[in-house]
C-alpha positions in Angstrom: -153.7 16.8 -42.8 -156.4 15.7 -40.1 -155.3 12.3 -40.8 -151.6 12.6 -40.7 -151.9 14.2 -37.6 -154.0 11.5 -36.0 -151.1 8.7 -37.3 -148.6 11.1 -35.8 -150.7 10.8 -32.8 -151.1 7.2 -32.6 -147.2 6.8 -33.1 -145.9 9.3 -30.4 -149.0 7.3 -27.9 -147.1 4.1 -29.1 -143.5 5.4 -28.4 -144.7 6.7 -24.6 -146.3 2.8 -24.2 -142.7 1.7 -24.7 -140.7 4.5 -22.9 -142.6 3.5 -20.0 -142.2 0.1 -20.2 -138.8 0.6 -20.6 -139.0 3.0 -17.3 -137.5 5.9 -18.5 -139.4 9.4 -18.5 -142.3 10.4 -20.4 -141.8 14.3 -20.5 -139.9 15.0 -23.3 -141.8 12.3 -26.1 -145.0 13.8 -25.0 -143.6 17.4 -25.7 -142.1 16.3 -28.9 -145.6 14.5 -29.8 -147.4 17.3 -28.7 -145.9 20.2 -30.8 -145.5 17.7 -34.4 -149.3 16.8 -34.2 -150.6 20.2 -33.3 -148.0 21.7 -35.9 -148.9 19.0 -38.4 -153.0 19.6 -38.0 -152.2 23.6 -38.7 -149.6 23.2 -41.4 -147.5 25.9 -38.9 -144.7 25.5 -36.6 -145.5 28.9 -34.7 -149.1 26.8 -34.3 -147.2 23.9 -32.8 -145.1 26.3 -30.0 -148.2 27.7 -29.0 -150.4 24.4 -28.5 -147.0 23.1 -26.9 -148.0 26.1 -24.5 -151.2 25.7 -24.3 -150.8 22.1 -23.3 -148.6 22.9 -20.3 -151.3 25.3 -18.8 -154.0 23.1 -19.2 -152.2 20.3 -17.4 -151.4 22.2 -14.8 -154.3 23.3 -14.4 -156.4 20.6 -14.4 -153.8 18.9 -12.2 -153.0 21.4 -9.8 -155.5 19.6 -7.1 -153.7 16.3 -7.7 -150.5 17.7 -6.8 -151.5 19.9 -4.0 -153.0 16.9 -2.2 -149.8 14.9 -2.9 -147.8 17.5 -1.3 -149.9 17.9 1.9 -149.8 13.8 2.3 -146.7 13.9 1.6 -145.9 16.4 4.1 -148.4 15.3 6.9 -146.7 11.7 6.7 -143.1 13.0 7.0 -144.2 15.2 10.0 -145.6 12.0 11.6 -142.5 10.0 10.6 -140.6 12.8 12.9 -142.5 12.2 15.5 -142.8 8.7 15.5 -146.8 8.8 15.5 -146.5 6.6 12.4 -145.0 3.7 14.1 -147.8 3.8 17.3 -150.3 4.0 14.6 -149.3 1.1 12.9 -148.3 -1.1 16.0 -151.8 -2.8 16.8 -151.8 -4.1 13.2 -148.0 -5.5 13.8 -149.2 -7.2 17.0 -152.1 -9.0 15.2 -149.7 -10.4 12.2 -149.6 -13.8 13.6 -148.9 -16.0 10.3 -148.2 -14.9 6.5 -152.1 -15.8 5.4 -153.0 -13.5 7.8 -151.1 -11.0 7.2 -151.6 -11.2 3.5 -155.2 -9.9 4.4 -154.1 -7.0 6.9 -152.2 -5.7 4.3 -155.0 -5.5 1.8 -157.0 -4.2 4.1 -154.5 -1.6 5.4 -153.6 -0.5 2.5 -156.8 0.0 0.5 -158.0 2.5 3.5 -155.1 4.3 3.9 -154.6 4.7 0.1 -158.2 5.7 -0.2 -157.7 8.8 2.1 -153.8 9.2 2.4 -153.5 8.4 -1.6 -151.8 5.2 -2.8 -148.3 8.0 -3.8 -147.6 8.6 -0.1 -149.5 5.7 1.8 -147.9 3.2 0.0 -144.5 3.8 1.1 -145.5 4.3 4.7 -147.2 0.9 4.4 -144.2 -0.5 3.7 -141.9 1.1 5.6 -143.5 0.3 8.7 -145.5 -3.0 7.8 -143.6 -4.6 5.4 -141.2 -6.0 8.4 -144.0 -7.4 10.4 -145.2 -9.0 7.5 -141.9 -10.8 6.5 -141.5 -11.7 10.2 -144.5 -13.4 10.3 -143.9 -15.7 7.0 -144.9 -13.6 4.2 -142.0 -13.2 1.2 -141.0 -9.8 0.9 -141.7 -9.6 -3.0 -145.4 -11.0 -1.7 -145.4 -7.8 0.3 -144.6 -5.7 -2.4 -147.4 -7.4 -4.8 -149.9 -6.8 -2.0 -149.7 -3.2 -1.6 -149.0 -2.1 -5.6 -152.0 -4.2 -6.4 -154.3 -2.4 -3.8 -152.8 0.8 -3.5 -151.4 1.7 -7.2 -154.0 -0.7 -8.6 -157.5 -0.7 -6.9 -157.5 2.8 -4.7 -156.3 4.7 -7.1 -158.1 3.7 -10.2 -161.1 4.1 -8.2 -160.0 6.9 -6.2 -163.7 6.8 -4.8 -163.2 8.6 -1.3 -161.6 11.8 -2.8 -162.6 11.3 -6.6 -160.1 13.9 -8.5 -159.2 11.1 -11.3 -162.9 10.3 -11.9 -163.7 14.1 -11.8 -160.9 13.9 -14.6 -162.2 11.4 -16.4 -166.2 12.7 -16.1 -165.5 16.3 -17.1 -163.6 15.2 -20.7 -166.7 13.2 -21.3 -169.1 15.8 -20.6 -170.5 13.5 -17.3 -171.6 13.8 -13.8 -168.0 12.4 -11.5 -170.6 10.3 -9.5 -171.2 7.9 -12.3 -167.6 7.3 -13.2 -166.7 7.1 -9.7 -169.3 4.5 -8.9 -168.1 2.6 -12.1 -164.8 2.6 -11.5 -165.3 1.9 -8.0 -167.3 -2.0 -8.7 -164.5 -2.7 -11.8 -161.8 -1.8 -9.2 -162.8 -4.0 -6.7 -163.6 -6.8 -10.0 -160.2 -6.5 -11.6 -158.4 -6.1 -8.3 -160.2 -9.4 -6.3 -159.2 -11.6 -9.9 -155.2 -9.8 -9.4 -155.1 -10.5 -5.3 -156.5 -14.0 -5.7 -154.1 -15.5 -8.6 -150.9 -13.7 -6.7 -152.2 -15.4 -3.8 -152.7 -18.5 -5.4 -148.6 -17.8 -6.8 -147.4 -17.5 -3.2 -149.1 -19.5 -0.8 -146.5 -22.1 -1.3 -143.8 -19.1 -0.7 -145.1 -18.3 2.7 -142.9 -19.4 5.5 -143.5 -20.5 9.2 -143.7 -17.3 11.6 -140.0 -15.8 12.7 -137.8 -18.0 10.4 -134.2 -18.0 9.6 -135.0 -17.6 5.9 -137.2 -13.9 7.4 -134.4 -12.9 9.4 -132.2 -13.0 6.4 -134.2 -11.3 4.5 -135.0 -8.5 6.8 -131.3 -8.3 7.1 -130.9 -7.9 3.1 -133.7 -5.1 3.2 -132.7 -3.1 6.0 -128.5 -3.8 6.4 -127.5 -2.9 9.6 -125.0 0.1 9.4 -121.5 0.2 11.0 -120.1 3.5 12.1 -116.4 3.9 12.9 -115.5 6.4 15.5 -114.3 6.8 19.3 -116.4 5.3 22.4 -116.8 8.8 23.4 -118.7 10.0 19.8 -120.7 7.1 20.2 -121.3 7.9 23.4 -122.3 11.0 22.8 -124.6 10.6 19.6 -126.4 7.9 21.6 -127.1 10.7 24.2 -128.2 12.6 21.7 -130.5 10.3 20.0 -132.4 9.6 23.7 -132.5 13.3 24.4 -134.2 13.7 20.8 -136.3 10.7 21.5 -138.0 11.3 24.8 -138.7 15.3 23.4 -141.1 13.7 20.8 -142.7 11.2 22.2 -145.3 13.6 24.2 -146.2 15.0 20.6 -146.0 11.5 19.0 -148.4 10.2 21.2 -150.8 12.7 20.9 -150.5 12.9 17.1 -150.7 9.0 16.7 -154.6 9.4 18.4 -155.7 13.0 16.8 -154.4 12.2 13.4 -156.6 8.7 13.1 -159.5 10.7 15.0 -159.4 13.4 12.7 -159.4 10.9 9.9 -162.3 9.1 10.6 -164.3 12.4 11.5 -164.0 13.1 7.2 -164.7 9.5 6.3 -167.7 10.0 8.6 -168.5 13.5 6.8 -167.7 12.1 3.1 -170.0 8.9 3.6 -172.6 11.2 5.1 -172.4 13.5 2.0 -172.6 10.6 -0.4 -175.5 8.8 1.3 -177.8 12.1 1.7 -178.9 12.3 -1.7 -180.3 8.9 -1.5 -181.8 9.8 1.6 -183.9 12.7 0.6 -184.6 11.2 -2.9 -181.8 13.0 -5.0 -179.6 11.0 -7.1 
């Protein structure tokens, strides 16, 4: 039945292909896959329920550091958010966005290092969230925007996932490996695959980009991020905007002092990861 099983395997690996493409979830065809192929290979159902089990702990397992460091980005980024450090972070790299070939690059550039330490699931939607009008303002299509930072953050830092290396670990401890091999690897066919995707969806847009602070930017800025209208007395209004400058000037002491500690902080473990990774090659271990 080893070979029934591996059709049955092939099908259901086939049938999650096409339920992603199709964008729907994954969960339950994996389950179903999992259970007919392990029940298939034993010739038992009660076989089937407890691989079906088995499966579960193993992924959660092996996973549990993936979503752990999800969760703490996640939460580090929303904290920021409150504060409005993300904003003062961001703002020299707003200032410097002076045309849409220019910003094109900042964008790469942003988002590769912040994906690579922040991973791409949280960093790419502070990217752009706080970049993504800068860039439009300054000529680059919106849907440019959004090519830019799935390519480099969904596509090149996390395939390589070189600065924090949990998906090579992955990959490295299936095949019996050392995680410094595959991350190395991955890292130059990253950076390969990703240059080729960046320069053809540059080579698709150029003739997209507009001149700096257009009409046709403005518009589209306004279809992004609609202006809302709130209906109510003079005195409500009155007294939410109150509100909001009470709330406002309470954070900004701490949003100032998060939007230089959290960057410091940041480059201190670049500084300590590079310094780990280059020691073995100083002292003659590789």
């Amino acid at each position: 039945m080893a070979v029934a099983a591996h059709w049955i395997y092939g099908i259901v690996t086939l049938l999650v292909i096409i339920t992603m493409i199709c964008r729907r979830g994954i969960v339950l065809p994996t389950l179903i896959g999992t259970f007919l192929v392990a029940s298939v290979y034993k010739l038992s159902i009660v076989e089937g329920f407890k691989a079906l089990f088995n499966a579960n702990l193993v992924a959660a397992k092996e996973l549990f550091s993936i979503f752990l460091i999800i969760t703490l980005m996640m939460a580090l980024l929303h904290a920021l958010k409150d504060l409005g450090a993300d904003e003062r972070m961001i703002a020299p790299l707003q200032k410097i966005m002076k045309n849409g070939h220019l910003a094109f690059l900042i964008l790469i550039v942003t988002t590769y290092v912040l994906s690579l330490f922040f991973w791409p699931t949280p960093a790419v939607p502070l990217i752009c969230a706080l970049l993504l009008p800068a860039a439009v303002r300054a000529g680059l299509p919106s849907m440019a925007v959004a090519m830019t930072v799935a390519i480099v953050g969904q596509g090149m830092a996390l395939s390589s996932d070189y600065i924090m290396q949990v998906a090579p670990m992955l990959t490295a401890k299936a095949a019996g490996i050392k995680t410094a091999g595959v991350a190395d690897k991955a890292l130059i066919l990253s950076l390969i695959t990703g240059g080729i995707a960046l320069g053809l969806s540059y080579l698709s847009i150029r003739k997209t980009i507009r001149k700096p602070n257009s009409e046709i930017s403005e518009k589209e800025l306004a279809l992004i991020n609609p202006v809302n209208t709130h209906s109510g007395t003079d005195e409500i209004a009155a007294t939410a905007e109150s509100t909001a400058v009470k709330k406002k000037k309470s954070r900004e002491k701490w949003g100032k002092f998060f939007a230089v500690i959290v960057p410091l902080s940041l480059l201190a473990v670049m500084v300590c990861l590079f310094f780990n990774k280059i020691r073995p090659f100083k002292y003659g271990r590789i």
